[in-house]
N, C-alpha and C positions, 0 to 999 in steps of 0.2 A: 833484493827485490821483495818489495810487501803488496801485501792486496791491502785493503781497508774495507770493508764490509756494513754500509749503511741500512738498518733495515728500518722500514716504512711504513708502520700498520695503519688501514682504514678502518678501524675500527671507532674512531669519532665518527666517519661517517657514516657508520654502520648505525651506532649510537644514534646519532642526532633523525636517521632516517625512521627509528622504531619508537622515537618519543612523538615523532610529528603523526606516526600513524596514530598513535597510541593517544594523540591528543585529540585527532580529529573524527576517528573510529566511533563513537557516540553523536557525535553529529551526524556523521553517514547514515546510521544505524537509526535514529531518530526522523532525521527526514525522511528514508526509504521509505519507515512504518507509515506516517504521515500521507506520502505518493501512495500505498498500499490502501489507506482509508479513504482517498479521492477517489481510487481506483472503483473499491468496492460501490463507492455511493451512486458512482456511472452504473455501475454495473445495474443496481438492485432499480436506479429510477428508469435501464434501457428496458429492464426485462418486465416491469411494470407495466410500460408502456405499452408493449408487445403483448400484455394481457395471459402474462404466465409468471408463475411462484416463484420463486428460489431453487427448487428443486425440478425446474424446465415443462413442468405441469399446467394445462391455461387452468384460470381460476375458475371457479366453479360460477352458472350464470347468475344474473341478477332475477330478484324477481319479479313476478309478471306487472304488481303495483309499482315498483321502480321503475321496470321498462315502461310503462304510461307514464309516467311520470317523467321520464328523460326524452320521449318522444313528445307528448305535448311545447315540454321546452326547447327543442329543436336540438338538442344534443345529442350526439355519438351514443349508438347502446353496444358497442363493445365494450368488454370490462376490462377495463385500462384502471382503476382505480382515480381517477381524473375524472370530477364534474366539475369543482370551481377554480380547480390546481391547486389549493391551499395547503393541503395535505404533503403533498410531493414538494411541493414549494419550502417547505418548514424543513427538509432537509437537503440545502441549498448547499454546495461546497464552502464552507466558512470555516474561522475560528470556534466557533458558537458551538457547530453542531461534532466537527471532526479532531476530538483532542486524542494529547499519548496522558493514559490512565495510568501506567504503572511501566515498570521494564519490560519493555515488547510489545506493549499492549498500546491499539490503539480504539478510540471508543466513537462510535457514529451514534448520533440522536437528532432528536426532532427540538425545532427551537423553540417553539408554540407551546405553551402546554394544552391547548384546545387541540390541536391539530393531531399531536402525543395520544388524547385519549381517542382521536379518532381511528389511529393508526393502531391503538391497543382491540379500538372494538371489529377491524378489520381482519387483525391479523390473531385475537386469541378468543372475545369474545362472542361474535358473531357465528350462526349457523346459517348459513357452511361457512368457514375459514376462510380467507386470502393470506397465504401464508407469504406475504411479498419480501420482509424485513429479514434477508437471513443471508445464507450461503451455502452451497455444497461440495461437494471435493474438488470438483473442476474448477471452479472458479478460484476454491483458494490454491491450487495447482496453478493457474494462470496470476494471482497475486503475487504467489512467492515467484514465479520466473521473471515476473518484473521487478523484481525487491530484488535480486539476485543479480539483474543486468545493469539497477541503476548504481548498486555498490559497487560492482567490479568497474563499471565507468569511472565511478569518482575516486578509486585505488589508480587507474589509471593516471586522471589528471593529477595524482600526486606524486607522478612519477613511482608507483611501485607496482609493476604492471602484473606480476603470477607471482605466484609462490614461488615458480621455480627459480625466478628472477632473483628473488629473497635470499635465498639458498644459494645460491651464485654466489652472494655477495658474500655470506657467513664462511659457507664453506671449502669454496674456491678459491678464493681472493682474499685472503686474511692478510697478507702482507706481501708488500712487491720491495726485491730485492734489489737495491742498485750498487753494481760493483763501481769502486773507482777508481783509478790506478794511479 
C-alpha cells in the first residue's frame, strides 16, 4: 500500500492578487486625493458662506462705507464674502480649479485670474483680513477619515477586504494538501 501525496500551492493566486492591488493602488490613492480636494473646496465655500474663516472665527465687519454701500443696493450686509458671487464662483468644483500637483498632493485655485486677485486682497492684502482660503486641524482630521473610508471601500470592492485577510492568505494557506489513495 502507497500514499501519493499531491501538493497544491496558491501562491499564483496569492501572486496575481498583489499585482492587481499593486496595479490599481495609485488610482485609489489618486482619486481619494482628488474626493479629498472636493471635499475641502465644500468645506472652505460652506464656512464662507456661514461668514467665518478657516480657523472657525466670523470675519472681521465690513466697513461702515461698504455697508451703505450694500444697503443702498439691497443686498445682505452679513459678511459672507458674496456680493456678485464671482469670486466664490471661480472656484467651482472642476478640472480647472482642483488638480493632483505632485505625489499626494492635491492643488485648489481660482479659475479667474480677476477673481484670484480679488481673493489675494481678501484674504492677505486687505485690513482687516478674511482669512477664508485655508484649513485647520479639524477639517484635515475630517479629510483624511474620508480619504481613509473611500480607500478601504475600494480595497474592498477588490475583493481584499483587511490586512488580516491578506495574511490569511500568505500565512495560513500557502498550500492545501490532497491525499489520494
Amino acid at each position: 500500500m502507497a500514499l501519493d501525496i499531491k501538493i497544491k500551492t496558491n501562491s499564483k493566486a496569492i501572486e496575481k492578487r498583489f499585482k492587481r492591488l499593486q496595479s490599481r493602488f495609485p488610482t485609489i490613492i489618486d482619486k481619494g486625493i482628488l474626493q479629498g480636494g472636493f471635499q475641502l473646496l465644500d468645506i472652505v465655500r460652506t464656512k464662507t458662506a456661514k461668514g467665518i474663516d478657516f480657523r472657525d472665527t466670523p470675519f472681521a465687519p465690513y466697513s461702515a462705507s461698504y455697508l451703505k454701500q450694500l444697503q443702498r443696493d439691497g443686498k445682505p450686509t452679513n459678511v459672507d464674502l458674496f456680493n456678485t458671487g464671482r469670486m466664490l464662483g471661480a472656484i467651482t468644483p472642476s478640472g480647472r480649479t482642483i488638480k493632483i500637483t505632485g505625489k499626494n498632493k492635491v492643488s485648489i485655485s481660482f479659475s479667474n485670474a480677476q477673481m484670484r486677485q480679488r481673493a489675494l486682497f481678501n484674504q492677505v492684502l486687505n485690513e482687516p483680513k478674511r482669512e477664508f482660503f485655508g484649513f485647520n486641524n479639524r477639517t484635515e482630521k475630517i479629510i483624511n477619515k474620508q480619504f481613509n473610508r473611500f480607500v478601504e471601500k475600494e480595497l474592498k470592492k477588490m475583493k481584499l477586504w483587511v490586512y488580516e485577510k491578506i495574511l490569511h492568505l500568505i500565512y495560513y494557506q500557502p498550500f492545501q494538501v490532497l491525499v489520494a489513495q
